[in-house]
Every structure is written in C-alpha cells, then in structure tokens.
DSSP file (Angstrom, degrees, kcal/mol; ACC not computed):
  #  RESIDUE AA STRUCTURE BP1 BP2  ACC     N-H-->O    O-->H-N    N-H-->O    O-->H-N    TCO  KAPPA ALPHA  PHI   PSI    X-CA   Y-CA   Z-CA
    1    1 A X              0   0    0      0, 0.0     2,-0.2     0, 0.0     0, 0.0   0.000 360.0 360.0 360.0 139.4   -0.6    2.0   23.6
    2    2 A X        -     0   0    0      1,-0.0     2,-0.5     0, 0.0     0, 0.0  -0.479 360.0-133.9 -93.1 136.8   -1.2    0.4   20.1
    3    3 A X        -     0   0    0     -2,-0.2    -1,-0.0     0, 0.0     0, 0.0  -0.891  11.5-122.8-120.8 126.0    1.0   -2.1   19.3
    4    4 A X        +     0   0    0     -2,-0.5     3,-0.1     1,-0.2     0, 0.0  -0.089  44.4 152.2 -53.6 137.7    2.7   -2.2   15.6
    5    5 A X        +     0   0    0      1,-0.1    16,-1.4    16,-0.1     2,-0.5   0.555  60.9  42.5-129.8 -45.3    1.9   -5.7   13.9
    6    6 A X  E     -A   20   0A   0     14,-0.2     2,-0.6    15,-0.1    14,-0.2  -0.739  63.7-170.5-104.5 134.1    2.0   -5.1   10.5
    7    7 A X  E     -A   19   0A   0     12,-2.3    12,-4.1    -2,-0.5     2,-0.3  -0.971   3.8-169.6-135.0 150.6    4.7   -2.8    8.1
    8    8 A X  E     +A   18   0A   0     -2,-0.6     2,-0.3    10,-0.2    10,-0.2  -0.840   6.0 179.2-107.5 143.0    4.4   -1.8    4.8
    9    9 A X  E     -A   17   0A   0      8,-0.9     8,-1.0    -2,-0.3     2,-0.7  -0.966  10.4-158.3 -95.4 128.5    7.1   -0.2    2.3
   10   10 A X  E     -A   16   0A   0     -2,-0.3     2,-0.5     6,-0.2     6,-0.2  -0.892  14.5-165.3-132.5 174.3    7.2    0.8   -0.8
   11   11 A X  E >>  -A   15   0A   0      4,-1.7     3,-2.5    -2,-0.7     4,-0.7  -0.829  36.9 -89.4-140.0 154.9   10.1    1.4   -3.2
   12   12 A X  T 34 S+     0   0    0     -2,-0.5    -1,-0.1     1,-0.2    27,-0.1   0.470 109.5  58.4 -56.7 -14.1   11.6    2.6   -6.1
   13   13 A X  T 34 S-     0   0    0     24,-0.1    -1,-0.2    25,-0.1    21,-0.2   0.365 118.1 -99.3-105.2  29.2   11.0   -0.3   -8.4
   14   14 A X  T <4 S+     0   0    0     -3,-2.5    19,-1.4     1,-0.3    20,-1.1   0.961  83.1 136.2  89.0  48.7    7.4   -0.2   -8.0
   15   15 A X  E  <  -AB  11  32A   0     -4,-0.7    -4,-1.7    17,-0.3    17,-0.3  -0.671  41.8-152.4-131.9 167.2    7.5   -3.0   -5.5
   16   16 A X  E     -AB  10  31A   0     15,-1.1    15,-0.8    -6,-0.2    -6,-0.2  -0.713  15.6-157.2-149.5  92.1    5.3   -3.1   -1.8
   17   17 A X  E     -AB   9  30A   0     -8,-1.0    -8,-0.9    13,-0.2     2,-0.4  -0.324   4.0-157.6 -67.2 141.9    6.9   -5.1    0.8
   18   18 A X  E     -AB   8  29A   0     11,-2.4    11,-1.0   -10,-0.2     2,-0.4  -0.940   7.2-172.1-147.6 124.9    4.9   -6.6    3.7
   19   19 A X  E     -A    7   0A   0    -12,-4.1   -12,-2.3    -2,-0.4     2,-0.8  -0.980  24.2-148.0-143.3 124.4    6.1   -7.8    7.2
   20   20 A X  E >   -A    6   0A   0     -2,-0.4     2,-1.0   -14,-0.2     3,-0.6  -0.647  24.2-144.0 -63.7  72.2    4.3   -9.5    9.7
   21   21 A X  T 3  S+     0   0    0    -16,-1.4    -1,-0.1    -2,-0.8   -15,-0.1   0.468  94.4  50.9 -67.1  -0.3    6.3   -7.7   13.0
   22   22 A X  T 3  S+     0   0    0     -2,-1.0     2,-0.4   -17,-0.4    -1,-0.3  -0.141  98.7  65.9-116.1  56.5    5.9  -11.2   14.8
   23   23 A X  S <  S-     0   0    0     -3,-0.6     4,-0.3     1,-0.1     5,-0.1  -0.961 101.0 -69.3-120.5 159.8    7.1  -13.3   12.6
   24   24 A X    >   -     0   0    0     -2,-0.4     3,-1.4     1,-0.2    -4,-0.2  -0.001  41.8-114.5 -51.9 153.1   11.0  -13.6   11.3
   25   25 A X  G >  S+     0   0    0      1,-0.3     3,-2.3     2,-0.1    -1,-0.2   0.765 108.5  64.1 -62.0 -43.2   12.2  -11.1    9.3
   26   26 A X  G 3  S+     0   0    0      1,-0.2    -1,-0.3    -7,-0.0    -2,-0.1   0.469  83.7  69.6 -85.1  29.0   12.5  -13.8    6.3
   27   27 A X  G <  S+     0   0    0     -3,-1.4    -1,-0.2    -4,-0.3    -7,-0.1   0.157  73.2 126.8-122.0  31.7    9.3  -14.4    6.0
   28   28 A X    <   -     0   0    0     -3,-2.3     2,-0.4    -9,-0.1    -9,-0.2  -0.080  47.3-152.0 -33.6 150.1    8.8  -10.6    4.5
   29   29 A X  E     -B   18   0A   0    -11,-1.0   -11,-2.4     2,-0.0     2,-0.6  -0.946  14.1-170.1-150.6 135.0    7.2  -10.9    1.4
   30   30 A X  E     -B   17   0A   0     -2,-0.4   -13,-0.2   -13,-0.2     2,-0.2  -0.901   0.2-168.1-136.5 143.2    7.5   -8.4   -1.5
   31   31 A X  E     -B   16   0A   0    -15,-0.8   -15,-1.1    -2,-0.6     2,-0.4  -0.596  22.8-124.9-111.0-164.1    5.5   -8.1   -4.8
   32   32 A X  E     +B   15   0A   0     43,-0.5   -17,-0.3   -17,-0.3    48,-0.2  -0.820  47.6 147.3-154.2 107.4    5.9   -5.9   -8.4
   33   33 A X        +     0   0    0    -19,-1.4     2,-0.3    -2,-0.4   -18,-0.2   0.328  57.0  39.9-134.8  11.5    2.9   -4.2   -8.6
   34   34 A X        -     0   0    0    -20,-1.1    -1,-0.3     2,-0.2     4,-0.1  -0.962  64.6-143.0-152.4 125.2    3.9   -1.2  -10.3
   35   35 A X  S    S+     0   0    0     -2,-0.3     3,-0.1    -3,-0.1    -1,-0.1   0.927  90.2  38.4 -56.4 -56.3    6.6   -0.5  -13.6
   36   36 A X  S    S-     0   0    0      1,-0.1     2,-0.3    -3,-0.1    -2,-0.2   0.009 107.2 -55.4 -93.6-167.3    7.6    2.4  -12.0
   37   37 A X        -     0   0    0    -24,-0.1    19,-0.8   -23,-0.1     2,-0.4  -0.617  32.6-151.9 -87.3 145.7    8.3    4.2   -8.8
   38   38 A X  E     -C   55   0B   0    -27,-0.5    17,-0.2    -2,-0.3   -24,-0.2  -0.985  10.8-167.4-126.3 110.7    5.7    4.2   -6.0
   39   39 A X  E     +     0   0B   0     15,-1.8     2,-0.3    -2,-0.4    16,-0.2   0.737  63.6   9.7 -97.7 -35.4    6.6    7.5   -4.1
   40   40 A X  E     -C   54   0B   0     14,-0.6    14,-0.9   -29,-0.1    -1,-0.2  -0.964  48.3-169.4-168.4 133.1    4.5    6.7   -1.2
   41   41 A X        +     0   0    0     -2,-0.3    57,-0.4    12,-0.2     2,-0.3  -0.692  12.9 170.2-106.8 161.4    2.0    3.9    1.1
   42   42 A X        -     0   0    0     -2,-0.2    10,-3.6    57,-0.1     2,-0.2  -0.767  24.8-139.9-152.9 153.5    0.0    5.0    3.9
   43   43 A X  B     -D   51   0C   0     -2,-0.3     2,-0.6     8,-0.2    57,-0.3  -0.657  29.0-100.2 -93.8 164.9   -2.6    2.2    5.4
   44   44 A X    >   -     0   0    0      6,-1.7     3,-0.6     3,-0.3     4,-0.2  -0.573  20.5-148.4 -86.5 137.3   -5.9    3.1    6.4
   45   45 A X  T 3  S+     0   0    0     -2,-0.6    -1,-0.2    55,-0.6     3,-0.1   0.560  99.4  55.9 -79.1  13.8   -6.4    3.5   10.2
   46   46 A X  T 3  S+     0   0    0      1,-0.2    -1,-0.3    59,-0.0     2,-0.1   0.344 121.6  25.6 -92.5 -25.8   -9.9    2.4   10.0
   47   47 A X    X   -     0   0    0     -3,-0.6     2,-1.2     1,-0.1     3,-0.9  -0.282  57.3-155.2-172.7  97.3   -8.7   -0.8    8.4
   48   48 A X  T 3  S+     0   0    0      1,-0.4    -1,-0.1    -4,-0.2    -3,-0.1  -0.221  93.3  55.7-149.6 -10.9   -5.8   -2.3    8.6
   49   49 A X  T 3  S+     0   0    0     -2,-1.2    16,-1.0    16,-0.1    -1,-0.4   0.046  90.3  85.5-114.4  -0.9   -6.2   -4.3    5.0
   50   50 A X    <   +     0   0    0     -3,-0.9    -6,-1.7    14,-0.2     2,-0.3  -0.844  56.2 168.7-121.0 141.0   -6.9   -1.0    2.9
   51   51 A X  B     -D   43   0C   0     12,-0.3    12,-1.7    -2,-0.3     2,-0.4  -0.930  19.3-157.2-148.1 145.4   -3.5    1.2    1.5
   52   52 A X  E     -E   62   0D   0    -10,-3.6     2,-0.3    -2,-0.3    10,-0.2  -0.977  10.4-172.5-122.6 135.9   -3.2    3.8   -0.7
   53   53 A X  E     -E   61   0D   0      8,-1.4     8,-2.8    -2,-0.4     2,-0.3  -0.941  14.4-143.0-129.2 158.7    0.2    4.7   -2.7
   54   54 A X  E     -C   40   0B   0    -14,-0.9   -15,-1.8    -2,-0.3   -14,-0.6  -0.992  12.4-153.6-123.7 111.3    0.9    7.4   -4.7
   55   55 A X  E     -C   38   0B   0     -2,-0.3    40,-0.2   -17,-0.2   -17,-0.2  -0.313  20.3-131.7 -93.4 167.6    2.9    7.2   -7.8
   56   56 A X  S    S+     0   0    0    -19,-0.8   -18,-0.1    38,-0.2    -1,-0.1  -0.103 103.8  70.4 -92.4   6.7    5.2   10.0   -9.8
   57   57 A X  S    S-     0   0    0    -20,-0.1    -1,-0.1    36,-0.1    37,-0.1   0.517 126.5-100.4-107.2 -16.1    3.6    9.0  -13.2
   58   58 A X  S    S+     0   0    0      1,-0.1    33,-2.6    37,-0.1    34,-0.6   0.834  82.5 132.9 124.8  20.1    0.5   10.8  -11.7
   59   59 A X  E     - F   0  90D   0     31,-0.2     2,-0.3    32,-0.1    31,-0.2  -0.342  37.5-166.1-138.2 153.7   -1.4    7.6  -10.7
   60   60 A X  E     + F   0  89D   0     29,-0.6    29,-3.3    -6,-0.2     2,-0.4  -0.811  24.9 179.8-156.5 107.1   -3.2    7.3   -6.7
   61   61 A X  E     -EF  53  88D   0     -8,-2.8    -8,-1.4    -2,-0.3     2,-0.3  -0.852  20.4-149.0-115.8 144.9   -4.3    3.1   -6.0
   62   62 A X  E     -EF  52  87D   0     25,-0.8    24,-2.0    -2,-0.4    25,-1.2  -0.953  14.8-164.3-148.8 145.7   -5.7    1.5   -3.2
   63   63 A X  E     - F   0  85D   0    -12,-1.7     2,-0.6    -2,-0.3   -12,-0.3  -0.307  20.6-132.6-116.3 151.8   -4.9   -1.6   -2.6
   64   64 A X     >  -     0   0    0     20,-1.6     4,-1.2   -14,-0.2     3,-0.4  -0.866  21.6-167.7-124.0 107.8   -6.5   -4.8   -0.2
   65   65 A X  H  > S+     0   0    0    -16,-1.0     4,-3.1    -2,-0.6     5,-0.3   0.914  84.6  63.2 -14.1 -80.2   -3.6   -6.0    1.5
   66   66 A X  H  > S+     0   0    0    -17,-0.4     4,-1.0     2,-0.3    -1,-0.2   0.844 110.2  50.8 -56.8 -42.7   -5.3   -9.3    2.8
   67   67 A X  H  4 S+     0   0    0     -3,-0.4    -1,-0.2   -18,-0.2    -2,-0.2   0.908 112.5  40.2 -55.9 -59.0   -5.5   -9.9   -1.3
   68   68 A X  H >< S+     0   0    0     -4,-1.2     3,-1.1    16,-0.2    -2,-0.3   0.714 107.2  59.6 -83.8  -0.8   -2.1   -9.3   -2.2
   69   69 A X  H 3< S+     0   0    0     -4,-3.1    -2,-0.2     1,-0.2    -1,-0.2   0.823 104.3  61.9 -73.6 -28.0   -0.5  -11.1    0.8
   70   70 A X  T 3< S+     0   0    0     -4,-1.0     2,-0.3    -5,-0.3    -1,-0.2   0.383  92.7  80.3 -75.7 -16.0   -2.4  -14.0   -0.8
   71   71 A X  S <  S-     0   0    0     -3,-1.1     9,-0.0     1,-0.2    -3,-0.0  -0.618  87.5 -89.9-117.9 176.0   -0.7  -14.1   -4.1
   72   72 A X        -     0   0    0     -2,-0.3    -1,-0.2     1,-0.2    -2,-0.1  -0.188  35.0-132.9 -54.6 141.4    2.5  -15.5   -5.4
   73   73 A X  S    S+     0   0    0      1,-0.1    -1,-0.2   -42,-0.1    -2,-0.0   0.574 104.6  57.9 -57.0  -8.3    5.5  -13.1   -5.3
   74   74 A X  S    S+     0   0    0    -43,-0.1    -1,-0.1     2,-0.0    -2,-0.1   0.753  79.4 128.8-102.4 -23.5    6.5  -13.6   -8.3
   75   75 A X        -     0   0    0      1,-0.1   -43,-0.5     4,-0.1     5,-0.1   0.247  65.0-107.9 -17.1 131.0    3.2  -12.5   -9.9
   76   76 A X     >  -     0   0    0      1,-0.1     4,-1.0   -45,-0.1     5,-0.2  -0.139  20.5-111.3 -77.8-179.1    3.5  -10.1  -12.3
   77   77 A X  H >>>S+     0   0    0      2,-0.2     4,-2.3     3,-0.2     3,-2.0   0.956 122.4  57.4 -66.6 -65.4    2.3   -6.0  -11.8
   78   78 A X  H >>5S+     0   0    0      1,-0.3     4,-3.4     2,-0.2     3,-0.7   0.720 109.7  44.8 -24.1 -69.3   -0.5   -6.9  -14.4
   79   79 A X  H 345S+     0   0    0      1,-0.2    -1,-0.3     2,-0.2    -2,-0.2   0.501 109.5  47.8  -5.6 -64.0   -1.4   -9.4  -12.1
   80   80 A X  H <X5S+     0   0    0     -3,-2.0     4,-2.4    -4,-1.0     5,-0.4   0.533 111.3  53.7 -68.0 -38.3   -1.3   -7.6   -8.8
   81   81 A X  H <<5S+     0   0    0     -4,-2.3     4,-0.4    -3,-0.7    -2,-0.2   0.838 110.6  46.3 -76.0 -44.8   -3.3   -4.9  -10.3
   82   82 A X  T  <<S+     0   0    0     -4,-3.4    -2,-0.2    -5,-0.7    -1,-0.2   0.816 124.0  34.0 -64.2 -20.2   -6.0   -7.3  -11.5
   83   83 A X  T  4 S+     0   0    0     -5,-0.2    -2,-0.2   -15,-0.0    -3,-0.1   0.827 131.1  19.2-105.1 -67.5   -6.1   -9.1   -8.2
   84   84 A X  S  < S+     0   0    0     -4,-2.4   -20,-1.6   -17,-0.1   -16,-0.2   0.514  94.0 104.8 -99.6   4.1   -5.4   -6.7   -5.3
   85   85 A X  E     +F   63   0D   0     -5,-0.4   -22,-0.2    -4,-0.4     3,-0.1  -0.358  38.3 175.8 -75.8 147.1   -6.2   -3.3   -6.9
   86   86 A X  E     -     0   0D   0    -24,-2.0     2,-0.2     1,-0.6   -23,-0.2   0.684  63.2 -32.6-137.9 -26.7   -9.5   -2.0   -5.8
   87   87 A X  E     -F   62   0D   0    -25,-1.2   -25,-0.8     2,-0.0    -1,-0.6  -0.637  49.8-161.1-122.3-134.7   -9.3    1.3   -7.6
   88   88 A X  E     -F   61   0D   0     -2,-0.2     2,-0.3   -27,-0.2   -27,-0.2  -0.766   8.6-147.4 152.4 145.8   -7.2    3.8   -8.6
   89   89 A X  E     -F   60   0D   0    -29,-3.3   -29,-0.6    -2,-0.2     2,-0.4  -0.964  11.5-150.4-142.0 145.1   -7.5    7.8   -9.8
   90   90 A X  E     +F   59   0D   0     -2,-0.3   -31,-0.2   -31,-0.2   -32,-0.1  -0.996  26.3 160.8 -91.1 102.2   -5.1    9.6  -12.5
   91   91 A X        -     0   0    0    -33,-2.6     2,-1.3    -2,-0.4   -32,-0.1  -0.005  42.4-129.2-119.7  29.0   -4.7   13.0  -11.9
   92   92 A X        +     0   0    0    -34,-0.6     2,-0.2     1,-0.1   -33,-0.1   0.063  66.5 105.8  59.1 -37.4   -1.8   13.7  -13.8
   93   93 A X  S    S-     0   0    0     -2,-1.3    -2,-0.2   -35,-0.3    -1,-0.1  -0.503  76.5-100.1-113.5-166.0    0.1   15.1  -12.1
   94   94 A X        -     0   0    0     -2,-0.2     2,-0.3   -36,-0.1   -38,-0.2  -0.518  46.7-166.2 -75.9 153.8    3.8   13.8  -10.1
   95   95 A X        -     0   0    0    -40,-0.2   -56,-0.2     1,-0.1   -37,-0.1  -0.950  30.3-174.9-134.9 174.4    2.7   13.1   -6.5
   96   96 A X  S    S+     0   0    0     -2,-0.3     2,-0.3     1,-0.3   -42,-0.2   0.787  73.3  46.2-123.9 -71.0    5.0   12.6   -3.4
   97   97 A X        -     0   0    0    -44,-0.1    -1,-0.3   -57,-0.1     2,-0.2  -0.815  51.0-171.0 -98.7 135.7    2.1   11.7   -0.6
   98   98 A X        -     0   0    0    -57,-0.4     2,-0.3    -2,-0.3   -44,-0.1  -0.400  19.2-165.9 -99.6-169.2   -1.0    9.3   -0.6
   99   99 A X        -     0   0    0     -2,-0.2     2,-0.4   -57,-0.1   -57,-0.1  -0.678   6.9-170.2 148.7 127.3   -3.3    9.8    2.6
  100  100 A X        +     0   0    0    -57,-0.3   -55,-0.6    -2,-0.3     2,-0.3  -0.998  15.4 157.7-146.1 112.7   -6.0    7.4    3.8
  101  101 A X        -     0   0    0     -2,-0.4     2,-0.4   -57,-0.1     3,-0.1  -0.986  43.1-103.7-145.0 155.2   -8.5    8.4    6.6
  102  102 A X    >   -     0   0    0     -2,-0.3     3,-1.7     1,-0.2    -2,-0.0  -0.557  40.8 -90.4 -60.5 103.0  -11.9    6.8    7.1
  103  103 A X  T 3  S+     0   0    0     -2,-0.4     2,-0.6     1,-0.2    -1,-0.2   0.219 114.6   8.4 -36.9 134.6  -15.4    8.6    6.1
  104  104 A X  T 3  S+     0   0    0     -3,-0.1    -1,-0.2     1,-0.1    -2,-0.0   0.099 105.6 119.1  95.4 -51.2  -16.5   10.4    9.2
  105  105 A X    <   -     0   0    0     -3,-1.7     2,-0.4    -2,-0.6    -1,-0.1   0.318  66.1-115.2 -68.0-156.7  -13.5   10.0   10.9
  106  106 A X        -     0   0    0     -3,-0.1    -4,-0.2     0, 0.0     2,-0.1  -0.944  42.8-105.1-126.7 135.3  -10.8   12.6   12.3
  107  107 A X    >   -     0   0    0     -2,-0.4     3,-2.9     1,-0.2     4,-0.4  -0.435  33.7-104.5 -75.3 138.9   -7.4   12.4   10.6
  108  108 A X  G >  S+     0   0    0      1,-0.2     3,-1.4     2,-0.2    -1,-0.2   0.952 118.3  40.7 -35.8 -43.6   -4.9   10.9   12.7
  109  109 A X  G 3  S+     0   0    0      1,-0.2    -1,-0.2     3,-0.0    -2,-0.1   0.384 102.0  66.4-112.7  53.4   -3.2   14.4   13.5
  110  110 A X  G <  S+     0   0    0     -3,-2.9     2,-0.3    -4,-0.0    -1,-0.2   0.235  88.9  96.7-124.0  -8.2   -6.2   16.1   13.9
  111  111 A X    <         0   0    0     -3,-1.4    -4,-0.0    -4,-0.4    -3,-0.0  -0.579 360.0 360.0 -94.5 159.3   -6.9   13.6   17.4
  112  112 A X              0   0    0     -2,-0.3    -1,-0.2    -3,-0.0    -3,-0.0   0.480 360.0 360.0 -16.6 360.0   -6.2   14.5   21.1
C-alpha cells in the first residue's frame, strides 16, 4: 500500500497549497500563482514534482513543485510563473479538470 507524503490544493484565489503529510500542519506553505481561480491540480504519478492545473480563463500549466516549494510565499503570481512554470497551453475554453499521466504509461484507472 502506497503511502500519502505529499498534498496539494488549489483554490479559488488562484493560490496552490503544499503539505508535507509528516511534518506539522503549520508548516503548510501556500503561494499566488495565478490572478484567478484554479479549478483543478492533479500530480503526476510518474513524478511526484510535476502538476498540472486547469484554470476557468481557459489556461492548462504544469508546474515543478520541487521549484515552487523553494520560493518565498509571498512571491508574487508573476513570479511563480517565471520560476516554477514549465509550460502552459491556452485553449480557450473554461475547464473544470487537468489530468497528468506519464508517456507510455496506463492511466491510473485504467490499472488492475
């Protein structure tokens, strides 16, 4: 059985919270990387430093974790996007869910 170590959130003022599940609860850490609302995270199950969220202005990022855990909290979105961003696709339209699976791989509810 896999045991949870890291969670991620994201939230409705464009913020992505990140908590280490052994260490205290205060030392959560959340940045601004987004103006707007960020509808949806998923990490990648191939690697554990990779997320993708899916915004409602029409916007799909992925992110290196291990980059933004690295930077101030108070850092602004500009910031965060210059720093942890590793791309990003504008397709216009609103989206609800991001999805992340691995070249090759099998989607998580596609395994045994």
């Amino acid at each position: 059985m896999a045991v949870l170590r890291n969670l991620v959130a994201c939230d409705s003022q464009g913020g992505l919270t990140f908590r280490d599940m052994r260490a205290p609860r205060e030392e959560s850490k959340r940045w601004t990387v987004d103006r707007n609302r960020i509808s949806s995270i998923q990490l990648n199950p191939a690697n554990e430093h990779l997320a993708v969220t899916s915004h409602l202005k029409g916007m799909t990022r992925l992110w290196d974790l291990r980059k933004l855990q690295g930077m101030p909290q108070d850092a602004t979105d500009d910031t965060t996007n210059a720093m942890a961003k590793v791309a990003d696709f504008y397709h216009g339209k609103r989206s609800s869910e991001a999805v992340s699976r691995s070249c090759g791989g099998a989607s998580p509810s596609a395994r045994p």
